[in-house]
Every structure is written in C-alpha cells, then in structure tokens.
N, C-alpha and C positions, 0 to 999 in steps of 0.2 A: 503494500500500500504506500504511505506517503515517507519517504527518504528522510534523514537525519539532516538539515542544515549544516550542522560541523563538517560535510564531507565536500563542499558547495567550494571552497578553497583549494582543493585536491582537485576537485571535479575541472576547475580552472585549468589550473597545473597540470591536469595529465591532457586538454589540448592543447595546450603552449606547446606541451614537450612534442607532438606529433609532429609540427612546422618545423623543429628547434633540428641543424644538420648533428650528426653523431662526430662524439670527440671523444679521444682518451681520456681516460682520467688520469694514468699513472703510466711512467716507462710499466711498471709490472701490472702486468691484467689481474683486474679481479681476477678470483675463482668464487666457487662454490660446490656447498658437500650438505647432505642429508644428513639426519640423524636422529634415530629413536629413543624412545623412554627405555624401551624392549623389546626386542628379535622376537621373541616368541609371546603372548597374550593369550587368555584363556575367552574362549567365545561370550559374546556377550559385555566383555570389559570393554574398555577405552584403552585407547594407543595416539602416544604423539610425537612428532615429527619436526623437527625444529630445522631451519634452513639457518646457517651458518654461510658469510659472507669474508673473504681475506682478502688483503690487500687491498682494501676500501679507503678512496681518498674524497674526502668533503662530501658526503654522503647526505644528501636533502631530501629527497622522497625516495622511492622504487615501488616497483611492481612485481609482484610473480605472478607468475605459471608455472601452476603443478596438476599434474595427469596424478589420480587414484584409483583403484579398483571399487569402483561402486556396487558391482555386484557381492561385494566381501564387505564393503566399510561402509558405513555411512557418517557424512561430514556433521560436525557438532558446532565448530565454532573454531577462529584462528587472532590470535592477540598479535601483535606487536614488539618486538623485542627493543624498541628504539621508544624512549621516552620524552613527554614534550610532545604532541603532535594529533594529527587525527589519521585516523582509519575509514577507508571507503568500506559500505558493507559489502564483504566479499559474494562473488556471484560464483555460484556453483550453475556448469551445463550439463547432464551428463555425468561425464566421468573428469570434468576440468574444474580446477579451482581456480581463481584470478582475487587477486588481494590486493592491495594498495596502500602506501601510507605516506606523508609527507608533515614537515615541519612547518612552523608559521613562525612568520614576522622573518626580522633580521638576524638569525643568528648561525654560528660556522653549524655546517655538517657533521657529521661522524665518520673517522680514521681506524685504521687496524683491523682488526677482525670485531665483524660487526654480528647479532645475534639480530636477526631480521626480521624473524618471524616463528611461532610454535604454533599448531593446528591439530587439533583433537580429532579421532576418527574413533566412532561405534565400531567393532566386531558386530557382524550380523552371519557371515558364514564361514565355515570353518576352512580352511587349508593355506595356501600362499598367496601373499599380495603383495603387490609393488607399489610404490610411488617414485614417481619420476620429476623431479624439478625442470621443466623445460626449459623456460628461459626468466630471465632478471631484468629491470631495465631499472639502470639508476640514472636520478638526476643530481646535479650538483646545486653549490650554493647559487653559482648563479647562472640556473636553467638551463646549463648544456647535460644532454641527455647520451647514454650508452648502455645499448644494449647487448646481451650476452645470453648463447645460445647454451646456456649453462648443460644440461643433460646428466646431474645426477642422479641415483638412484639407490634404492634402499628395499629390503624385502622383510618382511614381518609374517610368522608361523603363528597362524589362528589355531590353535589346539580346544577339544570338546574340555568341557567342564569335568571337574575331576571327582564330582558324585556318581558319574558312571551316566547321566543324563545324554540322550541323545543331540545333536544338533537340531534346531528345527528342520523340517520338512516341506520342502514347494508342495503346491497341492495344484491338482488337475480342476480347471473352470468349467465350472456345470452350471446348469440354468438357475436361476437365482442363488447360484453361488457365489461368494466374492472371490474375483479375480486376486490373491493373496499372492500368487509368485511374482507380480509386478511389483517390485518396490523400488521408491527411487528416492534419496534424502529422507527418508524415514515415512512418505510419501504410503498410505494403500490404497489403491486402485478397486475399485470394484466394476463387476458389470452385472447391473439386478438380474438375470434373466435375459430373455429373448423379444419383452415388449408382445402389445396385444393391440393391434389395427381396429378401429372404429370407423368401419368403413362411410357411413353417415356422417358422424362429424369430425374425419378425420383427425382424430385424434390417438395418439400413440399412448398406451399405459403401461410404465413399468412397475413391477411393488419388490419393496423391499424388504426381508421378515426382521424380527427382533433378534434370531437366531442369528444370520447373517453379519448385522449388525453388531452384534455383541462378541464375535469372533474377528472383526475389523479393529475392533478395538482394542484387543488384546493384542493384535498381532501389531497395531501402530507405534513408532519410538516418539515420546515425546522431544520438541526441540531442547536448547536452551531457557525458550519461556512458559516451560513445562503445556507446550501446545501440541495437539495430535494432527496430522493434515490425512485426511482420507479424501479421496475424489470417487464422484458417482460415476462411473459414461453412461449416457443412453444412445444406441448406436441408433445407426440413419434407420429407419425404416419407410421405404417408397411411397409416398401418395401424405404420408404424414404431413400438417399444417400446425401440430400444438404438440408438444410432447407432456406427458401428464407423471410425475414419479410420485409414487405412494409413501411414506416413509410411519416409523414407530413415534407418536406424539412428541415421544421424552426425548427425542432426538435433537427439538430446536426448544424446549422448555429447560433452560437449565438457568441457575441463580451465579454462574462461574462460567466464563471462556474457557472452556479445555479444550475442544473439540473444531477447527475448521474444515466445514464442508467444500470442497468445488463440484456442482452438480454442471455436468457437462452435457449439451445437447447439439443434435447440428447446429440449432439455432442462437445460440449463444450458453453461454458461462456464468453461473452464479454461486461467486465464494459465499457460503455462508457460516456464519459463527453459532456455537450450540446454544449460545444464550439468546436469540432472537425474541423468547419467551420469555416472561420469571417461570421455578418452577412452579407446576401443575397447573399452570395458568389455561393451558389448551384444553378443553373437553374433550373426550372421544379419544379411541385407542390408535388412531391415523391422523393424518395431517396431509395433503398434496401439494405438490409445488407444482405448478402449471405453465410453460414456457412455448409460448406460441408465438404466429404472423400475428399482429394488432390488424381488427379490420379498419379500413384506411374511408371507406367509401363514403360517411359522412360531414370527411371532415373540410373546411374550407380550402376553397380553391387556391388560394394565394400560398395558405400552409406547403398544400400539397405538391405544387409547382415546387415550392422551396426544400423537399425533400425527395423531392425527383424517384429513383428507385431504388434508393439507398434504406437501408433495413428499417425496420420498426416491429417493436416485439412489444408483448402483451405479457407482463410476468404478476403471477395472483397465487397467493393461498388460496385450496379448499377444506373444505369437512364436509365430507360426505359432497350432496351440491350446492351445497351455500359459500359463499366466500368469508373468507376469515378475514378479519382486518388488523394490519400491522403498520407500524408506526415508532419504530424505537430508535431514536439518537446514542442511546448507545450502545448500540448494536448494528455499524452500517453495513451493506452486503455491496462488495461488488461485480460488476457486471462487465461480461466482455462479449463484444459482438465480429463474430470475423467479418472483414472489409479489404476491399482493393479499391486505392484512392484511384480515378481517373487521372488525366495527362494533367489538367489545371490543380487539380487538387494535389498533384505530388510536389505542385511548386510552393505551395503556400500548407504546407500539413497541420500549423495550428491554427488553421479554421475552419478544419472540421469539428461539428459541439454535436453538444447531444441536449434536446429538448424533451422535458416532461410534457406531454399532452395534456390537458385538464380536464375536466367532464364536459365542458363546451366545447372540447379540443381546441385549446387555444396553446400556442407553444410556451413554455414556461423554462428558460434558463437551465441549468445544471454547469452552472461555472467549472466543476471538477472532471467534466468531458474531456476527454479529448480521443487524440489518433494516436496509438502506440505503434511503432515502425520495426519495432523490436520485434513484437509478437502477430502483428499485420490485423490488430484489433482494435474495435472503438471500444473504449474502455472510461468506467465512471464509476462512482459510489455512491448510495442511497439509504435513506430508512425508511423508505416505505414502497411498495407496491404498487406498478399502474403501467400506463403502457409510456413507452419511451421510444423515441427516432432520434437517428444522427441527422445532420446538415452541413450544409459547406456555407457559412456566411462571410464576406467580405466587405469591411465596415470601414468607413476614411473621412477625412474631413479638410477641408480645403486650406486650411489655416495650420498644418502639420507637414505641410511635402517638405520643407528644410530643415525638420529636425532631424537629423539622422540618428541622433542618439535615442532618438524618443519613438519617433513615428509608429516603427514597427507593434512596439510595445503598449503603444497609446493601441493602435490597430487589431492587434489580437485581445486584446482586455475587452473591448469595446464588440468585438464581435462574438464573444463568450458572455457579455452582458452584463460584465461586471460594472464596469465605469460606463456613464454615459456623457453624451455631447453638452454643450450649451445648449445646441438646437442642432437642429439632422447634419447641418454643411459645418459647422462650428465646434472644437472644442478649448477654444482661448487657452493654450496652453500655458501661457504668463500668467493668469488670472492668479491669486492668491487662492489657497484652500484653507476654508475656515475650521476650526478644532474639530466641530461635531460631522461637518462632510469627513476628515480623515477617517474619522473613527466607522463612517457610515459606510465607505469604502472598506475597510481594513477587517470588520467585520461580514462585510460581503464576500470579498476575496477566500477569506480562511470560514466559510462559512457556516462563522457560528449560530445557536441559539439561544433560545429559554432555556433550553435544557441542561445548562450550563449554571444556571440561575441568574434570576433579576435581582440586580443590587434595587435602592428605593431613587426613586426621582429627584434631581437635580434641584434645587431651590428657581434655580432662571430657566427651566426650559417648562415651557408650556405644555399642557395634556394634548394628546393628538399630532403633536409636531413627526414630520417625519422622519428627525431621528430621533426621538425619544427611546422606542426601544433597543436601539444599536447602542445607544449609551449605558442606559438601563445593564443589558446585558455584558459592557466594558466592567462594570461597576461591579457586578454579580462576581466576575471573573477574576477582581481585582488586579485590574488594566490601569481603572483611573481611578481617583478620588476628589479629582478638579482641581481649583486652583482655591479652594478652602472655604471656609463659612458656606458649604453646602453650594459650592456656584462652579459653575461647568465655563462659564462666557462660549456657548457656542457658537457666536457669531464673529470671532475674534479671528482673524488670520492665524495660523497654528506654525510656529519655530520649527528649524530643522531638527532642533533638540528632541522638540515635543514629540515632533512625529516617528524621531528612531527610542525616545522610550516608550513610548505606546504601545511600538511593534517589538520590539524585545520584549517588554513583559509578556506580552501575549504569547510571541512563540515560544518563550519560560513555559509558561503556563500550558500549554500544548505539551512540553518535554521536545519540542522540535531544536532548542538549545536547553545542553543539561551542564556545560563545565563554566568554573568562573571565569569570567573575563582579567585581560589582563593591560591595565591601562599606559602601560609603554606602548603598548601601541600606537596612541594618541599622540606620541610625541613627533609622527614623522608628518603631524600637519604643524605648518607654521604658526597657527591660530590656536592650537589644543589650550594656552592658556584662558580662551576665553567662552571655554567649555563650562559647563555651572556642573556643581559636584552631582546633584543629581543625577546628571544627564550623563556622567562621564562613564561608568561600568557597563550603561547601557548601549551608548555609543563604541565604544570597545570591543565589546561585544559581537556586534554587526560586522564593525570592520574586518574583525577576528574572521568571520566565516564567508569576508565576501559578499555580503552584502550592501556595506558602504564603503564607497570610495574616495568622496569628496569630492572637486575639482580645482585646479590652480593650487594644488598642493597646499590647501585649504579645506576643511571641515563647515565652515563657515554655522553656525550652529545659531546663532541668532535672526539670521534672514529668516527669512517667511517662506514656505514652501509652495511652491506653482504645482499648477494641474499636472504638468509633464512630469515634474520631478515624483511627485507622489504614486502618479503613472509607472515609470521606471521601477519604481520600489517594490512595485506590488506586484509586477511583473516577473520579477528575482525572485520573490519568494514562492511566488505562484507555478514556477516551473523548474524550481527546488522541490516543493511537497510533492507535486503530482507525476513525479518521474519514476 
C-alpha cells in the first residue's frame, strides 16, 4: 500500500545515480563475500546471511542483488549494516531480492570493510539452498556511482527437525481444495473449486468451506507484522459477467488485522483485510463478495463518453440476496483492475483516475487512483463498496504554461480532483493560500476523515463554512491548535513555516515519518536563522526526506505560500504514499 516517506531521499539518489557515468572508487576493486549465521539449520528455523563488503572507499549509498531459493526459504526481513541513514523497502520478485540504502545530508562515507547488509530467510523445505549475491552498486560521497558484478555464493543444509517429525508435504489440488503447494513469500494461494455458471445471469459462483479455510491458515507464515497473506483465484470461466465467491462469515469479522485477503478475479483484484467487520458483527454462516461488469447503460452521456471503454466494475457484499453494507475507514481494501493504456494515454500515465459513480451516477473523485506500470493495473483504495470506473482526464489552465516547475504538478492534482482552478481557464498561481484553504487541500490530498476524530470548533470560523470540517478534523488529529485563545484566522495568508509544520505533523501522525529530525540540516540554507523554533524540527524534517528544498539557497520560511508552491508540495507527497 502506501510507501515510507524516509525512503523518498534514496528514491532521488538511486535516479541520479542511473544518468551518473561509472568511476572507480579505488586502485583496489571492491570485493565481496557471503556469509551465514549457519551451514546447516533445522527446518522450520530462520537462517541469515550477511553480505560483507572490502576495500570500500567513501561509501554513501549501495544497492544489492541477491538471487535465493524460494522454493526452500522464505524472505522475512533485511537491516542495514551501515548506521545513520535510510532503507528502501526491499522488493522481493520471485526468487530476487533488491535492497537499498543511503546516507543523508553532508557527511564522509564508509572505508574498509564494510558490513552492508544481514537478511533473514524462513526454512520452509528441507535439503540445499543457495544464495547468490549478484551484483553491488555503490555510490560515493559525491554521487559517482560503481557497479560490481559481484557473484558470491553461499549454501545452507535445511535438515528435518530432530523429534523425528516429518517435513511438511505439497499436497495434490482438488476441487474446492486449497491450492497449498503454491507458496511464494509466505504467500497461500488457493483455488475454491471449479466455479458454477449461471447461465441466466451470468454469473460465476465459487464457495469456499470453513475446512479449507482453516487449513490455509495453518499452513500461512506470518510476516514480520505478525500478518498472514492468502490469495483466493477464481479462474476465467467463459460467458461469465460477475464472479460471485462465497466465503465462512468469520472470515472478514475479526476485532484484529491478522489475516490479508487478495480475492483474484479476471475482472479485477481485491486485497482485503480480516477485520473488515468487528467480530460477530455479520449475521449468517456466509458472506459473498461479488465482482462484476457495472451496468453502464443509464448512466449520462457526457460521463460515458469520458470513460470510453475503459473498465468499470460493480464490487458488493451479499447475505444470502440482500446486500450487506460496509463502510469502514479503518479497514481500507484495495483494488486492482488490469488495463492497457492507449498510445495518448502512455504519454501522460498520471491521468489516468478512477471515479466513484454515485447513485445518480454522477463521477465522484478517488484522488488515490491511479495507473501502476509496474503491474499494468488501475489500482486505488477504498472503505466502502459501489461501483467504480477508470478515466483519462487532462486538466490545464492558461495562466500555468511557464511554470515548469509547477505546471505538470498543478496539472495532474487538478485532474485527480484534488486542487481546483480559480475558474475552468484560471488557477492564479501567485495568488497567496490562506491557512484554512492549506489545510483544506492537505486534508484532501492525504484523505482524511471523521474517522480520525473531530477536535471542537475554532472560536473565528463560522458553522457551515467550507472548511470547517477539514479543520475540525486537523484539530481531532492534532495537526493544529491555531494561533491560540481558541482562533484558527483562517482567512490569513499561511507562512512557508506554517504550511511545512502542518504537513509534518500530519505525516507524524500517519507514521509516514517515524525518526527525529535532525536540525543541521537547516544550516545549508543561508536564512535557517530566521526559522522560528517551532517550525525548525518540522522543517528538518521534510528537508531530511526530500520533500523541501527551498530555493536560492534559501528556506525563506516567513513568505506567504502561493497556489503553485502549495501545489508542488502536495504533489511530493502524493506520489511518495501512492507508489
């Protein structure tokens, strides 16, 4: 789901280092060498694997790649041997591991033999495994990049458990059997059965028993956040329009996340979490997830055009044939719908969005839409149920073609629906933004709710005003507290200060930044003295992960914030979480 901020500095760093030509580092070539906790492990334990670095000069970030037997291990989690810095979360494909780490701010590298990285693997089957360090790529202090076809390798003896207990056993997929030999990252797969054709209303029914289910479960490794991932498939079946899976109530009624679901259909994907429910909240020994074509045919013309023949799905709970209604903030599910952007669409790929229909089928935003390129899906997050379409919008305003720094950014926000114009051809980019528009934006962007809780109303802002609740819920969240004797001044133009401690607390408050800040940072803008104490760990902060930059080698922290810049802002963050 949504990415760590902290990694947003790295994420910079390892495109630099792409453009950046390869240099030596030293007359002597790195090397590098494997190494385990223990050659041999009894199944079932954990085994780890440390990559050891020599002859390392000024050593600022690096990358591995390492090749594992995933049919033998599965990946648990990999630290950092280099202190001071951040961690990209590593991406496991397959049988690939890829890591990443770099230092911040101004300070030397790392020399000698360096400890780069340790990485935990589950034992799941028993006999020999390899891991192979493929390749290394380090960067130095200042961004020249080398990389190294490293090619070490290390082999580990999974041995049965020494109560005499067998290993486990693959087991053959029968109809409403779980598919149980497919495991991938701790990952089970199931396949309900073979599905039952509705030839009337084309509708596809899979069910799933409690049996089944409760053998899935046993057989799932939790991760490091003590979470289980099991994936449903329901295969294609021909003529099908809606696919229907049956599942045991207790399945999404639970009071604790343990459990993530991905229910897989041709039609799209939906991760779901166990707690969708409280428990016992569901009546009835069944619950259905229902994943269909949305019918399109009454809905306006102008909509329609604007969604051309691009998907739209219908996704509902049932009980028995009534509908169930759900609505949990927190508990979001997301959704993936497979797509192939057109020729125009692959030039401009974040304006693809995704609209909620509404009962008058009128298009309703989902600011957290978008196109993943990665996986060749429309992909978004939700708490409740209804029918949902992708779109290609392309939104501009005549008073933005020379910013270059801004345009794109004002243009993709603006076609996702988050910020809007002055008027249709207009969005005054100079204009100042006043305290309670930041908040009303910044709130939209990261879109919060009630559900978060309402702090109590401002002393100066009027009932009904239209940001009263965006405030309301800053206040709940403890974002703001105003500017004291109970008074917001939301009409006031809002300081650069203002607006980078707004948004650090909030992304505090999220956990999207969790480490302190460190205020030397502040010191490479010429003006950090005229930073107010406040504002400075928050300010720090941000800079720290790349999210502020300044300009003119200047922070400038008491100006007033224009439309664009507040634009820019939102824009960083907004494709920092949804990546």
């Amino acid at each position: 789901m949504r990415r760590n901020l902290q990694s947003f500095g790295l994420m910079v760093l390892m495109s630099i280092m792409l453009l950046l030509p390869q240099v030596a580092f030293a007359d002597t070539a790195p090397s590098f060498s494997l190494g385990l906790n223990a050659s041999q492990v009894t199944l079932g334990n954990d085994i780890q694997v440390t990559v050891t670095g020599r002859n390392i000069t000024d050593l600022y970030a690096y990358e591995l790649n390492l090749d594992f037997d995933n049919a033998m291990m599965e990946f648990k989690g990999i630290s950092s041997g280099v202190s001071e810095g951040f961690s990209v979360e590593p991406q496991v494909n397959g049988n690939h591991l890829q890591f990443a780490f770099t230092k911040v701010s101004k300070v030397p590298g790392e020399n000698g033999t360096v400890n780069l990285a340790t990485a935990t693997f589950k034992t799941i089957i028993q006999g020999s495994a390899e891991l192979q360090l493929k390749s290394v790529k380090l960067v130095d202090s200042k961004l020249n990049d080398y990389t190294s076809n490293a090619d070490a390798k290390v082999r580990a003896s999974i041995v049965s458990s020494s109560n005499g207990n067998p290993p486990p056993q693959t087991q053959t997929s029968t109809p409403n059997t779980p598919k149980d030999d497919q495991v991938s990252k701790g990952t089970i797969v199931m396949q309900p059965g073979d599905g039952n054709l509705d030839a009337a209303t084309k509708t596809a029914t899979f069910v799933l028993s409690n049996a089944n289910w409760d053998k899935a479960i046993q057989q799932a490794a939790a991760n490091e956040k003590g979470i289980k991932k099991i994936n449903i498939e329901m295969k294609e079946i021909p003529g099908a329009e809606a696919y229907k899976l049956q599942v045991p109530a207790n399945l999404l009624s639970n009071d604790v996340n343990s459990v993530q679901i991905q229910v897989i259909s041709p039609f799209a994907s939906v991760n779901i979490p166990n707690n969708m429910f409280r428990a016992n909240e569901l009546s009835g020994d069944s619950v259905t997830l229902v994943i269909g074509k949305a019918d399109v045919s009454k809905l306006d013309k102008g909509v329609l055009n604007q969604i051309g023949d691009r998907p739209v799905i219908d996704i509902s709970l049932q009980s028995g044939d009534k509908k169930v209604s759900w609505n949990n903030p927190n508990a979001p599910v997301t959704v993936r719908l497979p797509y192939s952007p057109n020729d125009d669409e692959k030039q401009h790929l974040e304006h693809i969005v995704v609209w909620y229909l509404s009962g008058d089928g009128q298009p309703i935003p989902v600011p957290n839409g978008r196109y993943d390129e990665k996986t060749g899906t429309v992909v978004f997050t939700t708490t409740h149920f209804s029918i949902y379409a992708s779109a290609f919008v392309q939104k501009t305003f005549d008073d933005i073609a020379s910013l270059d720094w801004a345009k794109n950014q004002i243009e993709v926000l603006a076609s996702k629906g988050i910020i809007n114009g002055s008027s249709d051809k207009s969005f005054d980019p100079d204009q100042p933004v006043t305290r309670a528009d930041f908040l009303v934006l910044l709130v939209r962007t990261l879109e919060l709710d009630r559900s978060r809780g309402m702090g109590d109303k401002f002393a100066d802002v009027r009932a009904g005003e239209y940001y009263d609740e965006a405030l309301r819920i800053a206040r709940g969240m403890g974002i703001t507290e105003g500017v004291g004797d109970n008074l917001f001044k939301p009409s006031e133009p809002i300081t650069r200060e203002d607006m980078i401690v707004m948004t650090e607390r909030t992304l505090r408050v999220l956990k999207q930044i969790t480490t302190n800040s460190k205020e030397e940072q502040l010191k490479q803008f010429k003006d950090y003295a005229n930073v107010s104490a406040y504002a400075a760990p928050s300010i720090a902060a941000l800079v720290e992960v790349g999210l502020v930059h300044g300009y003119d080698n200047a922070v400038h922290p008491k100006e007033f914030t224009n439309r664009a810049q507040a634009a820019v802002l939102m824009y960083n963050i907004f494709t920092n979480l949804f990546k």
